[in-house]
N, C-alpha and C positions, 0 to 999 in steps of 0.2 A: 314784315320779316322779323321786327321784334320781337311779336307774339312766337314767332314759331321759332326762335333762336333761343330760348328760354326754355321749353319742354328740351330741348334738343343738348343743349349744352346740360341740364340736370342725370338726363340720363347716360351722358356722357362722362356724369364725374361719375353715375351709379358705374358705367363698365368700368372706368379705370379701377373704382376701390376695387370689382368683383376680381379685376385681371390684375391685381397688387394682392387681393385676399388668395388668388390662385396659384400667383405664382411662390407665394409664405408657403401655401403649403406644398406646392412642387418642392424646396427646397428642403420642406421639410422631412418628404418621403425620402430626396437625396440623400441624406443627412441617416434619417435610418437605416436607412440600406448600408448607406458606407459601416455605419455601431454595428450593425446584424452581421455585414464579412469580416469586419475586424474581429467580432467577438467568437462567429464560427471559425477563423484563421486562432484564434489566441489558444480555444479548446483544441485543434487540431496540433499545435505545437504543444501544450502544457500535456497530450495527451502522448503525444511522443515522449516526451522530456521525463515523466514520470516511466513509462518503460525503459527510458534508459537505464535510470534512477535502478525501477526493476533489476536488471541486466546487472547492471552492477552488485545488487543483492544480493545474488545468485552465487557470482563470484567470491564475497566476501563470507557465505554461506561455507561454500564448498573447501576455501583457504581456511575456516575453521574448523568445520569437520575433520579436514586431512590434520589439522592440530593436533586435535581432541585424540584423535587413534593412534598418537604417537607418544601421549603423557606418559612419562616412566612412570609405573605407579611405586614405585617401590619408594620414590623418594618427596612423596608429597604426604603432607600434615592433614589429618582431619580437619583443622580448621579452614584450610585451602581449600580442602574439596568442599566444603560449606560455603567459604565465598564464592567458588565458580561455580557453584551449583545456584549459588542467585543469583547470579549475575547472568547465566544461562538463562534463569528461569523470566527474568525481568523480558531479557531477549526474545523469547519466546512468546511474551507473552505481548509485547508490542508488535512481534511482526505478525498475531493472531488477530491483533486492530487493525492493520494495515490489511490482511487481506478480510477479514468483514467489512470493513471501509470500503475498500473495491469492488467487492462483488456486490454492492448494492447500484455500483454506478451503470447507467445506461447499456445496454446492447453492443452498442457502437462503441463503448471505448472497450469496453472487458474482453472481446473480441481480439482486440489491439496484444491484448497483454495477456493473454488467455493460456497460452504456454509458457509463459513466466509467473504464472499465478500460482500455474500446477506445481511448478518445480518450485516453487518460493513453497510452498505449502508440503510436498513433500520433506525437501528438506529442514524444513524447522519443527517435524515431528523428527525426524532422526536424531537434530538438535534439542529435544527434548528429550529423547530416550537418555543422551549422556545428562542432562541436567540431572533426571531422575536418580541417574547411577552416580552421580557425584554427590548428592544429596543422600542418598543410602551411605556412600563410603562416608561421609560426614558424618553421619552419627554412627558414636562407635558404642552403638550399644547396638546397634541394628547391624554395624560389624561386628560383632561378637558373636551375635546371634548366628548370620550367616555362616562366619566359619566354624561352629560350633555342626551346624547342621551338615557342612562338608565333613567335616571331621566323619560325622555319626555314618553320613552317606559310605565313607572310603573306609571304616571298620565294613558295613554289613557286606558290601564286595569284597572285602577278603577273608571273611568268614565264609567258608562252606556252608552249604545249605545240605 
């Protein structure tokens, strides 16, 4: 019984390692699996969290717009309209990173954010047309010029032809 307690107890330590080696890795697929839903949970949250972000955008987009078409102009300095014409344009041009940044991302999120993308992107061209026009009234040579050309426009209409 020696002889045969010897082969028997060897290949008895062989199963326990094989079913210690099996069960390392059973734990270890557990273990991925838990990192793989946590990390598809973390994209599905940050992917919300960022539209909201969006949403919010949108609003603080539109709170300036309704600004911008209420400037008296009568009482703002060339130099002014130069600063918020960069400060516009800095604007604009970060939120042009932002939506290049996004539409590079996945199917599945841009989707998410697809109608806040449009309208973010609508309106930071309309927020650019005013940078443009503040940057024009900033230089007042390029003011000059315009009412110069108004002028010449509002003689040849009351000239008879």
């Amino acid at each position: 019984m020696a002889t045969t307690a010897l082969p028997i107890r060897e290949l008895s330590a062989n199963v326990q390692y094989e079913a210690a080696s099996a069960q390392k890795a059973f734990w270890g697929v557990v273990e991925s699996k838990q990192q793989q839903a946590y990390f598809h949970w973390m994209i599905w949250f940050m992917t919300r969290k960022l539209g909201h972000r969006m949403g919010r955008l949108v609003v603080s987009q539109e709170k300036l717009i309704e600004h911008l078409r209420k400037v008296p102009v009568e009482n703002v300095s060339a130099a002014d309209y130069s600063k918020v014409g960069g400060d516009l344009d800095r604007l604009v041009s970060m939120t042009e990173a932002l939506l290049a940044d996004s539409y590079q991302l996945p199917d599945r999120c841009t989707a998410v954010w697809s109608d806040r993308l449009d309208k973010i992107a609508g309106l930071n061209g309309y927020i650019e047309s005013f940078a443009e026009s503040f940057r024009v009234a900033g230089d007042e040579t390029c003011t000059a010029l315009l009412a110069e050309v108004t002028r010449r426009i509002a003689v040849e209409e009351t000239v008879p032809a």
